[in-house]
N, C-alpha and C positions, 0 to 999 in steps of 0.2 A: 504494500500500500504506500502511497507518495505520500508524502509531509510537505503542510505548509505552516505557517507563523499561528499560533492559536491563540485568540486575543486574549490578551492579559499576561498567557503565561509563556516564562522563558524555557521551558524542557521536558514537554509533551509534542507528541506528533498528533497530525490532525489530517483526518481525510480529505481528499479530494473527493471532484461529484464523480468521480468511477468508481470509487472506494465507497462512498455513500450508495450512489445505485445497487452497486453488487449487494450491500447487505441488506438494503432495503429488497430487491427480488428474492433471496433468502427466506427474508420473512414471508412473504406474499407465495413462496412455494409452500412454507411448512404449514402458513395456516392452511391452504389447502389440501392439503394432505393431512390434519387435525381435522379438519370437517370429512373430509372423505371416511376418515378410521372411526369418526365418530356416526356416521350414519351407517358403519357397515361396508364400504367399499372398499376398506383396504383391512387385512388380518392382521390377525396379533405381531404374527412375524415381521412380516409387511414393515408395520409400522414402527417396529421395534428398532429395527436399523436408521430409518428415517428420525427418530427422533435420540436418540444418540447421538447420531452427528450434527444436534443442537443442545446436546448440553442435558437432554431429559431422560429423569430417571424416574424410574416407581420403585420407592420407599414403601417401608412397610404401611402405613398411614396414606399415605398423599404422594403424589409427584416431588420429584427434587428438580430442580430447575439449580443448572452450577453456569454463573456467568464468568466470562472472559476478566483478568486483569493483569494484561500484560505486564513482565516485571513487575508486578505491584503498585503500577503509578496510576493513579486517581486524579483527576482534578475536580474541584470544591464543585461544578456543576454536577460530573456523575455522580457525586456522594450524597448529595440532592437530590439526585432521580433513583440512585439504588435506596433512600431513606422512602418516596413518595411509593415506589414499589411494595417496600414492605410493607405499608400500609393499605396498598389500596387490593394487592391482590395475593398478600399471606396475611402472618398474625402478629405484625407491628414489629419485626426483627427479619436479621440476616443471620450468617454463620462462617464468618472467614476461615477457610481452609490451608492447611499445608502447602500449597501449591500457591499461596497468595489471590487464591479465587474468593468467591463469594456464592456460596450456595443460600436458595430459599428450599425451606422443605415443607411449607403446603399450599402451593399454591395449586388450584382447581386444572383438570386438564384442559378445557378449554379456555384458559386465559391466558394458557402459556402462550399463544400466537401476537397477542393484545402486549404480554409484557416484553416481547422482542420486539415490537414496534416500538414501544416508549424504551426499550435501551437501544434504539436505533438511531435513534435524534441525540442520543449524546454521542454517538460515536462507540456505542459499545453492542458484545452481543454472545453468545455461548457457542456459535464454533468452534470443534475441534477438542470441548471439554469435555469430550467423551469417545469410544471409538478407539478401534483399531489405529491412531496416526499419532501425529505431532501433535505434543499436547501443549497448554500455554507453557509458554519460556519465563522459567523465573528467575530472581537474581539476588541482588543483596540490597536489602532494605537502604542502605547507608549510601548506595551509590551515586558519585559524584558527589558527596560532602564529608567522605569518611575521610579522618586524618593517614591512614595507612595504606590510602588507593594507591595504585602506578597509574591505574587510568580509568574512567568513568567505562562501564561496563554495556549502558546501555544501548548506546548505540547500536552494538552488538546483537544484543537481545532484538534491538529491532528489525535491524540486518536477518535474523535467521526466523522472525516472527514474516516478516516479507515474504522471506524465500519458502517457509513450509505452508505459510496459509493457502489452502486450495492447493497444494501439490501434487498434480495426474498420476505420479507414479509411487508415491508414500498415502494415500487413502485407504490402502485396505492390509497394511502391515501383520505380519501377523500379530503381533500382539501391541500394544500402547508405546507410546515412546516419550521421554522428557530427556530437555534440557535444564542445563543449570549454567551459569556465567558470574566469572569472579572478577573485580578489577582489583582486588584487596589483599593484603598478605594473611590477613584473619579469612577464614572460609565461614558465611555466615551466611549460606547458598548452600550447603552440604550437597557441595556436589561430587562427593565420592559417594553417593548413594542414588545418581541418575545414571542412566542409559549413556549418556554424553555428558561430561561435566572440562568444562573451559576457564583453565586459568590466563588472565592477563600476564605474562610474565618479561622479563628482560632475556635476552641471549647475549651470548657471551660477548659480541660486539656493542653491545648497547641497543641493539634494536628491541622494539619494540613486538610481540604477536600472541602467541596460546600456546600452551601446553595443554595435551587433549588425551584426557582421560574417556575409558568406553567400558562399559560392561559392569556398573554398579546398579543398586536398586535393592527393596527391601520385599517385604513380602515371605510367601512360603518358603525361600530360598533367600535367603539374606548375603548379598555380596556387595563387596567393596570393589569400585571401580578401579582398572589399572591401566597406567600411563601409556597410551599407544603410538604418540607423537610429542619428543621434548621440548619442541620450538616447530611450531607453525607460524610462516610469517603471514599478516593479515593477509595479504589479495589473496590465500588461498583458503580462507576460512570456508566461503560454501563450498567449492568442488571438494574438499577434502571430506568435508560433514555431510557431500552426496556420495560418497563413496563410501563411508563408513555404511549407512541407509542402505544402497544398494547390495551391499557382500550380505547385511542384515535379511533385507526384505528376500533374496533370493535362496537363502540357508538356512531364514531363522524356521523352526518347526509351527507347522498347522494341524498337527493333527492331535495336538494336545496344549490346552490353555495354559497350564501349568507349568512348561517346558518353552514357550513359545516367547519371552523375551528375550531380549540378547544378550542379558548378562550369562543365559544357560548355553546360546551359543559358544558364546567365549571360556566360557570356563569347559565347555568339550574340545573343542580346538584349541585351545592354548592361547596366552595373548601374542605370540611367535607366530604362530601359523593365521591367525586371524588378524595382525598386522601385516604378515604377506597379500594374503586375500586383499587389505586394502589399498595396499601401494600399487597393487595388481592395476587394482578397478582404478583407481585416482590417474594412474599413468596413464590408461584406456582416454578417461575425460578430459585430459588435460588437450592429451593428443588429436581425439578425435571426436569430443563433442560438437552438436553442431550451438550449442546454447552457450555462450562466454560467460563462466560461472567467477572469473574472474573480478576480484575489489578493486579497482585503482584507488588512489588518494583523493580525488576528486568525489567520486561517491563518498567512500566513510568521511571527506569532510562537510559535504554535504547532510549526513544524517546526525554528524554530532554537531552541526549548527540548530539541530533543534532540541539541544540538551547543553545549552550554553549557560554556563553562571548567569543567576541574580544578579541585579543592584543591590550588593549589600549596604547596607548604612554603616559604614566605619567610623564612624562618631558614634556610634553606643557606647564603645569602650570607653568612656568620659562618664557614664552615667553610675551616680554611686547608689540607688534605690536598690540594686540588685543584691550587693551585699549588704546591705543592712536590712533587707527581710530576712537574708541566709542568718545573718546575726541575732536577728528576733523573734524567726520561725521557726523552731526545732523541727516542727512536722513537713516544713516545707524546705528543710535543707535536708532532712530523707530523703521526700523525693527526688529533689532535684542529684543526689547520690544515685540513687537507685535507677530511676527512670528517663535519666537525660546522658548523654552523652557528647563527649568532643565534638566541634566542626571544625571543619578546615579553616573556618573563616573567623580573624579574632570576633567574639563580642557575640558570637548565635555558640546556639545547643542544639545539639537534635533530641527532640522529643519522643519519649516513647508514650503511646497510652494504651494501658492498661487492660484489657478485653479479661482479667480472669480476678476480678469482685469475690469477694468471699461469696454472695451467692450468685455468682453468674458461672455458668456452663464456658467453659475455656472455646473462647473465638467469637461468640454471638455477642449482637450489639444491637438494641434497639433502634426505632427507626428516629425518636427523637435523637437518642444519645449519635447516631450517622448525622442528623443534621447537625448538631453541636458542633461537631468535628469536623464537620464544612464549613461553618461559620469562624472556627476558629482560621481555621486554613486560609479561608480571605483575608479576613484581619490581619494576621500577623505570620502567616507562609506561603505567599506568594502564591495562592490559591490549589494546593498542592498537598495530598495525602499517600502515604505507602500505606500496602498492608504488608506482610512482614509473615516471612517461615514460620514462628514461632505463633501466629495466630493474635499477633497483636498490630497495632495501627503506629505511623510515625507521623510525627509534622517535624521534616525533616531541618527547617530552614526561622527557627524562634530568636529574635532579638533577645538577650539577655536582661534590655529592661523591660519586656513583655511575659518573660520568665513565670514574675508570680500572679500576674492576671490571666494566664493561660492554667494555670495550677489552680488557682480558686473556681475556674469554669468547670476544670476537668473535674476537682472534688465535689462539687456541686450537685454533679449526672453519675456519680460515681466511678469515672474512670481516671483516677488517679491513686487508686492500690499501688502503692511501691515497694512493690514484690518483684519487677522484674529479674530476671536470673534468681530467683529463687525457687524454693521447691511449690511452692505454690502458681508460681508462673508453667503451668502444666500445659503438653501439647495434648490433644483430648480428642478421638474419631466422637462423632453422634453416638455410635455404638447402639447397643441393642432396642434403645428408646425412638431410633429414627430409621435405622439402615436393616432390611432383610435378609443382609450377608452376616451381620455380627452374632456370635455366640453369648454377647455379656453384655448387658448395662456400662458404659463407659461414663456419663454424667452421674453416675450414681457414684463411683471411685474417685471423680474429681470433686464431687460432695463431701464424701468422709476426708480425703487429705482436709479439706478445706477446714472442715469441722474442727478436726482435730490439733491441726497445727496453725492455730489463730493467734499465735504470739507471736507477733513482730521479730522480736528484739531477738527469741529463738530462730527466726528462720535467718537472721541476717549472721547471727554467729556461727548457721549450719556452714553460710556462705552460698558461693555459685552450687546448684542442684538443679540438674533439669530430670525432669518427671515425665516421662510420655507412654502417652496410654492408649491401645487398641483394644477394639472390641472383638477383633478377629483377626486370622492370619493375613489377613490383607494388607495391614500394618499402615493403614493411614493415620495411627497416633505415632508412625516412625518409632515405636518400643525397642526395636531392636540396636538403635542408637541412642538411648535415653543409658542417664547413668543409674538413672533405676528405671528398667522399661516393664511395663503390666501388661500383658497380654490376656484376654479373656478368651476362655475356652467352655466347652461343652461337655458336662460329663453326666449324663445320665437326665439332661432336663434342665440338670443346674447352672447354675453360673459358678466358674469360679478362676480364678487368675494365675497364671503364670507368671513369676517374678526373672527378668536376667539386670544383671549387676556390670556395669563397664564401659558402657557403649557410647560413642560421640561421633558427631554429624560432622564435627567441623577440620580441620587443617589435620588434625590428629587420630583422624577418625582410626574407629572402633569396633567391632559386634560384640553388645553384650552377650553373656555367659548366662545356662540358664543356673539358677545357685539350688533349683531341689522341687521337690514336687510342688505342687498348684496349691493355691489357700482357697477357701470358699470368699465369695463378691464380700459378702460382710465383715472379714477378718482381713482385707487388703490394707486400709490404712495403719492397722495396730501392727501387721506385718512391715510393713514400711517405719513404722517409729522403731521396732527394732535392730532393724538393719542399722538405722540412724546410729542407737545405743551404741552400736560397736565402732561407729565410723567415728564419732565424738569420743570414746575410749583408747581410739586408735591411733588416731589421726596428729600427726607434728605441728609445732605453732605455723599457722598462716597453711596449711598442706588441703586443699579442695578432697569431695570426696572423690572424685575421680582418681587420684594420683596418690590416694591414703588406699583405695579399690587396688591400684597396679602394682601397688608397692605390696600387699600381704595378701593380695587373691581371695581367692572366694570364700574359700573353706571358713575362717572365721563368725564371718557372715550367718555361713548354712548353720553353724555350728550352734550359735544363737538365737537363728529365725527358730530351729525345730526342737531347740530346747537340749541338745546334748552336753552343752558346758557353757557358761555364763563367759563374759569378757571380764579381764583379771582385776577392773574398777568398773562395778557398772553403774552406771551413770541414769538406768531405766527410768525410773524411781522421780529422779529431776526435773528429767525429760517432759515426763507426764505431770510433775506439778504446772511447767512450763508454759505445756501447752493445751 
């Protein structure tokens, strides 16, 4: 799709009227084929395919309708139209996803036609968000204001959003495919756990391109992606990433769902023999395509002129209001610890907010608390919201004297919990309350943590803990890279959880370990404060539990969840006055 200047803001792209037509006839096919399957002219099956390749799913309940958002970037009008949505055609909320999307889960099946029209006029729409293909490209929340970038990612992202949207020979893959794009030397993209994961990097000359990792992904089969190319330089970012696709699409397996991503590929050929297979097929394209898959500098400068710095106001840094709330606001120099972070630019923060309230279900946000967040985003970020891996929102771009009048809005609607990187900042699938795949209640485990572990001041001494929870092997609460990841399983009717201990998404990535048999749904959180017990008995001054996990392994853990030996100061006892 082209990019032109989008009024008001410096770094979104915006349709032209070809880009507009096409998705506008999108809509105008499906609703016709939602009337057809609804009077009976089209079958179950029929229909089934046709409406996947928009995004629609059937929940246990109602319809899930999962909308597009690219890289995670919003602007303060769609966050307005995805607010007026919830309202007008679910039950006054959304559900940000892993993948940085936005799912509804009940809106009516005839309305879905009516809600892709009104996300058409912003520029948005649920292609692609489901299906056999290229699924959206997500990235790093921080991008282009993270102090640790080499280079703004997104262009990228949009680069390979161009080339797979509607691609003739990637529609019917065998099985799903994601991207992931770093420009950062922190990986906050996990993408050693996609299909394709692309780092920004230097080469040894100083040039600038990717390091291109292939064959991770989570799921039944949990695998870490491996480096298939050390330095790609950019103009060949898509012929190389259509030749990864093609070795995929023509080898990967159809005749079983379970086997049919590429990470199963690569791990039967080896990453040796399925890096030949690509240099095979890249050399083929290079040579003898008739399509020039080729970046000049002239394009990627092109695409990242619509991702061009703000007008920051470098006169904030004069303004003294900001620490002297820090100096008089205990509760608001938390936050601002917890939930803000560095910019590149002196005098701003990047905002994180908060999607996981002691009683809010991890990612869902009302449709008032969506307008809030658009309102702020005019005001004081350049009209501009992320959604974020971890199921939370950014305003990436906060003057430092707007700091505590954005803090007072956000505590107000309640999304300024400053728990992030905490154990309470939980990734969370729907799980068995919304999804007809999941084996377990997953908001029901993000409840008891919650319950249970309501003492600030303990969770901040736990330190960094990230918690992720699936309902099922599917693994869209990412459990198997949580440092404590809960998986829910099926055992006779029941619900009851799977615990693994170790696992991380990011630069250091991981797969947890499982530590021992399954607990019952009701016994997940108490099971979780024990593990805690031994991490806090264990653990060196300033030592995270990840790295207190790598350092003395499991056994301790198991040792304690199932009651065979206590840790040698236990600390239970505190814990639970604590919390």
């Amino acid at each position: 799709m082209v990019y032109h200047p989008l009024n008001g803001l410096k770094s979104m792209y915006i349709y032209d009227q070809y880009d507009q037509k096409i998705i506008d006839e999108r809509v105008n096919q499906f609703r016709d084929q939602t009337q057809r399957y609804l009077a009976g002219e089209l079958d179950e099956e029929k229909y089934r395919s046709l409406r996947l390749m928009n995004g629609l799913y059937v929940q246990t309940h109602a319809p899930m309708l999962r909308v597009a958002v690219p890289y995670g970037l919003i602007s303060s009008k769609q966050m307005h139209m995805l607010a007026h949505i919830s309202n007008k055609y679910d039950k006054g909320y959304g559900h940000f996803t892993t993948r940085q999307n936005i799912q509804y889960n009940w809106p009516k099946l005839e309305t879905v036609p009516d809600i892709l029209e009104e996300l058409a006029t912003v520029q948005m729409h649920a292609i692609q968000t489901s299906g056999n293909c290229i699924r959206n490209v997500s990235s790093d929340q921080f991008a282009g204001v993270a102090e640790d970038e080499i280079e703004d990612p997104r262009p990228y992202c949009e680069i390979i959003r161009q080339w797979s949207t509607f691609h003739p020979e990637f529609a019917y893959l065998p099985r799903k495919f994601k991207f992931a794009v770093t420009g950062s030397l922190k990986d906050r993209a996990a993408t050693l756990v996609h299909d394709i994961g692309l780092h920004i990097v230097h080469s040894a000359d100083g040039e600038t391109g990717f390091e291109v990792l292939v064959g991770g992904g989570l799921g039944r089969t949990p695998i870490l992606g491996k480096v298939i190319k050390e330095f790609l330089p950019k103009k060949h970012l898509l012929s190389y990433i259509e030749a990864i696709l093609r070795v995929y699409n023509q080898m990967g397996r159809r005749d079983n769902m379970y086997k049919a991503r590429i990470k199963i590929l690569v791990q039967s050929l080896g990453i040796e023999k399925f890096r030949e297979l690509v240099e095979t097929e890249w050399k083929a394209i290079l040579e003898t395509s008739s399509v020039n898959l080729e970046l000049d500098q002239k394009e990627i400068d092109r695409v990242k002129a619509f991702f061009r710095s703000k007008n920051y106001n470098t006169s904030s840094s004069e303004d003294t209001s900001f620490q002297k709330h820090l100096d008089e606001n205990p509760s608001f120099r938390t936050w601002i610890k917890h939930n803000t972070k560095e910019h590149k630019e002196n005098g701003y923060r990047i905002v994180i907010v908060s999607l996981k309230g002691p009683n809010n279900p991890p990612g869902d946000i009302t449709a008032d608390q969506m307008t809030l967040v658009a309102n702020l985003s005019e005001q004081y970020s350049f009209g501009e919201i992320r959604s974020t891996h971890d199921q939370n929102l950014v305003l990436a771009d906060i003057n430092q004297a707007s700091l505590f009048e954005v803090w007072q809005q956000l505590k107000d609607s309640g999304l300024a919990t400053a728990n992030i990187g905490t154990l309470t900042d939980m990734i969370c699938c729907p799980g068995l309350d919304f999804c007809a795949l999941a084996n377990a209640r997953s908001i029901t485990v993000a409840d008891q943590i919650n319950q249970l572990f309501d003492d600030m001041d303990y969770l901040y001494d736990l330190g960094e803990l990230k918690v992720k929870v699936s309902g099922c092997m599917n693994a869209c609460g990412h459990h198997h890279v949580g440092h404590i990841g809960l998986l829910g399983v099926d055992k006779k009717g029941e619900e009851w959880y799977q615990i693994t201990l170790g696992g991380s998404a990011e630069e250091d990535a991981s797969l947890g370990q499982v530590i021992g048999r399954s607990v019952p749904i009701h016994e997940v959180a108490e099971a979780v404060s024990k593990i805690l017990t031994v991490y806090v008995d264990k653990r060196h001054e300033n030592e995270r539990f990840l790295d207190t996990y790598r350092r003395i392994g499991k056994q301790p853990f198991k040792d304690y969840l199932y009651a065979i030996k206590k840790p040698l100061n236990s600390t239970e006892d505190a814990i639970h006055a604590d919390s």
